[in-house]
C-alpha distance (Angstrom), angle and dihedral (degrees) to the residues before:
residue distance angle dihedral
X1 . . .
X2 3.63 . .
X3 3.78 98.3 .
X4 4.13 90.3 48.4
X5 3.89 87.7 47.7
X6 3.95 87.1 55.6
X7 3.90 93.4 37.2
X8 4.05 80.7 58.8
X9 4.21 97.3 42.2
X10 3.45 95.5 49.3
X11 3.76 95.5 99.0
X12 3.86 90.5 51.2
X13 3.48 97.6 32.9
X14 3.53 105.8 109.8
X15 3.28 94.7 50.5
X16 3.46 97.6 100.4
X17 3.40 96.8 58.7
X18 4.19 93.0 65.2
X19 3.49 105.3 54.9
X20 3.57 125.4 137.1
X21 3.36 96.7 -111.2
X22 4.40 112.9 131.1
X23 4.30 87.7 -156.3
X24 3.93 101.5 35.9
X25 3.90 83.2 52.7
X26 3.51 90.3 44.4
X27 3.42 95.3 51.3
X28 3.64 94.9 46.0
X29 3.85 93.2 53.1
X30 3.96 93.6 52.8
X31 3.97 83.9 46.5
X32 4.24 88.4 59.2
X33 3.65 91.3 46.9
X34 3.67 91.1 53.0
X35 3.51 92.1 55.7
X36 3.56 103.6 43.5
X37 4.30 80.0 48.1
X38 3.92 81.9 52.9
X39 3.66 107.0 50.9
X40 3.18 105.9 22.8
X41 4.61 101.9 154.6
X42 3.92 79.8 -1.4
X43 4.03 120.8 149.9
X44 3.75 91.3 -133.6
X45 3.94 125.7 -160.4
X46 3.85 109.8 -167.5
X47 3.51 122.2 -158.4
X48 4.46 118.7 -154.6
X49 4.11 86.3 -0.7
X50 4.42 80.2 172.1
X51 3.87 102.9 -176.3
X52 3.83 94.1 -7.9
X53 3.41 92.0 -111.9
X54 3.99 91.0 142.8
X55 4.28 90.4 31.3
X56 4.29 84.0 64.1
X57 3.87 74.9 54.1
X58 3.69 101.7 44.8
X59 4.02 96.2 41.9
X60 3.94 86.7 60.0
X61 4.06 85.8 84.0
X62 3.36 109.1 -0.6
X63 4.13 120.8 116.6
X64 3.89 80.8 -137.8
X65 3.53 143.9 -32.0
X66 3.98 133.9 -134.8
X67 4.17 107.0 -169.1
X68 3.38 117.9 -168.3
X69 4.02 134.4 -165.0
X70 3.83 137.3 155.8
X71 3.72 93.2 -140.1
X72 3.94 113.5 85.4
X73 3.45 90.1 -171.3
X74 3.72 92.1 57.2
X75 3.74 86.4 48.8
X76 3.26 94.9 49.0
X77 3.85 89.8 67.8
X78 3.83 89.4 41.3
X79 4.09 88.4 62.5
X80 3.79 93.3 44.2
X81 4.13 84.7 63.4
X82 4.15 90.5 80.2
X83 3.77 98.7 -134.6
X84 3.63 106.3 163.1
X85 3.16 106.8 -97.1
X86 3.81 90.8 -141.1
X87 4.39 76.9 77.5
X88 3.29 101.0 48.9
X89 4.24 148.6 5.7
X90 3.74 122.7 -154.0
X91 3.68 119.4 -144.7
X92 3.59 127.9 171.7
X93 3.71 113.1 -126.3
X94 3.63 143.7 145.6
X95 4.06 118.8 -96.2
X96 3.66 89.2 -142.2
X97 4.35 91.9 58.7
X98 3.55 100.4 42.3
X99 3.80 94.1 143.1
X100 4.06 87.6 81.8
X101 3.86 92.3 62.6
X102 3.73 109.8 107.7
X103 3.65 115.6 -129.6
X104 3.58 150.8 67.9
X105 3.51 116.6 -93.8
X106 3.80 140.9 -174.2
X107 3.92 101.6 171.6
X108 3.81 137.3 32.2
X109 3.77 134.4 -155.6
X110 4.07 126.6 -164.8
X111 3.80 108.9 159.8
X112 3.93 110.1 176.5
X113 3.83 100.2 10.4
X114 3.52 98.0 82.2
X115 3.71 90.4 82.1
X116 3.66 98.4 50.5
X117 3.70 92.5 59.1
X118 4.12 110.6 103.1
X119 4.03 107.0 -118.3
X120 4.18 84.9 -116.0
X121 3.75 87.3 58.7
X122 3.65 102.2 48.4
X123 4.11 93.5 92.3
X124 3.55 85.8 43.9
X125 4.04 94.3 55.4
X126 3.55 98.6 40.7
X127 3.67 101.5 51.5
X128 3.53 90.1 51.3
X129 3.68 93.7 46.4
X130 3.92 88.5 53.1
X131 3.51 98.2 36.7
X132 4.21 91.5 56.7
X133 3.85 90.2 47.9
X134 3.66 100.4 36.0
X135 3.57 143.1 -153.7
X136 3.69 124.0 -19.6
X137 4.04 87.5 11.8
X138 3.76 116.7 140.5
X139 3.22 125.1 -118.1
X140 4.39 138.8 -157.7
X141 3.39 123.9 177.3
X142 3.73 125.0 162.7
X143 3.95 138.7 -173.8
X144 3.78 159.7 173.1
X145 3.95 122.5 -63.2
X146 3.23 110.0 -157.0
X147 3.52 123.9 -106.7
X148 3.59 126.2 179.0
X149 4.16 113.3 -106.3
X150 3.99 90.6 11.2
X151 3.88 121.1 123.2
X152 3.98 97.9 -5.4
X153 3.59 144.6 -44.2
X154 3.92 112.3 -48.2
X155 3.85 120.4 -121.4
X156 3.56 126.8 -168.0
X157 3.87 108.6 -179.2
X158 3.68 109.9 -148.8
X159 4.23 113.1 -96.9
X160 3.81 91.0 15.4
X161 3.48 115.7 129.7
X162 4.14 85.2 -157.4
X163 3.98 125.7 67.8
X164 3.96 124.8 -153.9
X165 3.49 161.4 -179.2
X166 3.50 140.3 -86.5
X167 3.89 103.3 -158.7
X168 4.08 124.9 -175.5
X169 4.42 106.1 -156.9
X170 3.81 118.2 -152.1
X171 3.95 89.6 -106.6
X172 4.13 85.9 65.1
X173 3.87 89.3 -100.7
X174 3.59 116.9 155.7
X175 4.42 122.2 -151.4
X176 3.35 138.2 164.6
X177 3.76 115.4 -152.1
X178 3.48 138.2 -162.6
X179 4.29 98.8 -109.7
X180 3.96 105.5 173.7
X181 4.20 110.1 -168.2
X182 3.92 114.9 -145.5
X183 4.13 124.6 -158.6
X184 4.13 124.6 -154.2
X185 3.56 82.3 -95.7
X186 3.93 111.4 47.0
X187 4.07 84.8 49.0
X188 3.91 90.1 60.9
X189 3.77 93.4 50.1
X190 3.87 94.2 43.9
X191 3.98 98.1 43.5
X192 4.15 103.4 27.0
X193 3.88 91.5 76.8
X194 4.26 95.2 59.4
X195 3.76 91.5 26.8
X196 4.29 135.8 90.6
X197 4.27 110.4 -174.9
X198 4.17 94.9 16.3
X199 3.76 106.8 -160.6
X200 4.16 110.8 -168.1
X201 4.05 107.2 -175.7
X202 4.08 99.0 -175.6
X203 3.80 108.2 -163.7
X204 3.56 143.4 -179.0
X205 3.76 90.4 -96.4
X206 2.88 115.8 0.1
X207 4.49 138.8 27.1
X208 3.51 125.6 -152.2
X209 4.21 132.4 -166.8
X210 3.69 130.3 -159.3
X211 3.46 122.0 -179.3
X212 4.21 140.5 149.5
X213 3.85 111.1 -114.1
X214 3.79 108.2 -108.6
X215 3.63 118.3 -133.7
């Protein structure tokens, strides 16, 4: 369901990304310069790279760049951006079978997936993740705060561990998505045990991790 509900917002997609908001802009400009200060002559594998909004970002320093997403419709928008592809190559793929990406890798990127990832299949993800890009690798991943009325009504089924969203598309398309919220806190305890120099920036929208893969 989540890979048809992308399929269908890729058109409105980056959307979010342009409203006129002074600190969600602010915060998304200090999240670009921390990944051009991460992977800067990086071999970078990213993981649900969407429109390539943050791959235009990424390619700006990177030695290369291999973005990954299961929607081809999302993709499809990615491609239309006209990043040489001498830069970068986009492949659809799954972020839980990263090991049949080709390429060798020393960094990884997946800003807004995290969330979308059920709390059962968090291990799963991130040993992948680390396992594809290897020890030492950096890593960047950024996400949603939440914020009351922002990005659809919030559902918590009763005995799940995960909590979601009930989101309305502009073609009258109804989805409810897996949307998993993440404290200071909860991000230490979940990223500490893979991670050597943890950096948690908690902002008003948004947080973002970097970290090098420990081996």
């Amino acid at each position: 369901m989540l890979q048809e509900y992308y399929n269908r917002r890729a058109p409105e997609y980056e959307e979010k990304y342009y409203r006129d908001e002074p600190v969600r802009q602010a915060e998304q400009a200090a999240m670009a310069s921390a990944i051009r200060e991460a992977f800067v002559g990086r071999q970078v594998l990213e993981v649900a790279c969407g429109t390539g909004f943050w791959t235009e970002v990424v390619t700006e320093v990177a030695r290369s760049v291999v973005a990954t997403d299961a929607s081809s419709e999302m993709l499809a928008i990615a491609r239309m951006k006209g990043i040489t592809p001498d830069r970068v190559k986009f492949r659809e793929g799954d972020a839980y079978a990263l090991e049949g990406v080709p390429g060798e890798f020393d960094a990884g990127l997946a800003n807004f997936w995290f969330s979308h990832v059920q709390k059962v299949e968090i291990g799963r993800f991130l040993d992948g993740f680390h396992k594809k890009i290897g020890a030492g690798a950096v890593v960047f991943m950024a996400d949603d705060i939440y914020l009351p009325g922002v990005g659809g009504e919030f559902v918590e089924p009763a005995g799940s561990e995960d909590t979601y969203k009930r989101r309305k598309l502009a073609d009258g398309s109804e989805y409810v998505i897996v949307k998993n919220y993440y404290a200071r806190e909860t991000l230490d305890s979940m990223f500490a045990p893979y991670a050597g120099n943890l950096q948690i920036h908690i902002g008003a929208c948004f947080w973002w991790v970097r970290y090098s893969v420990e081996g």
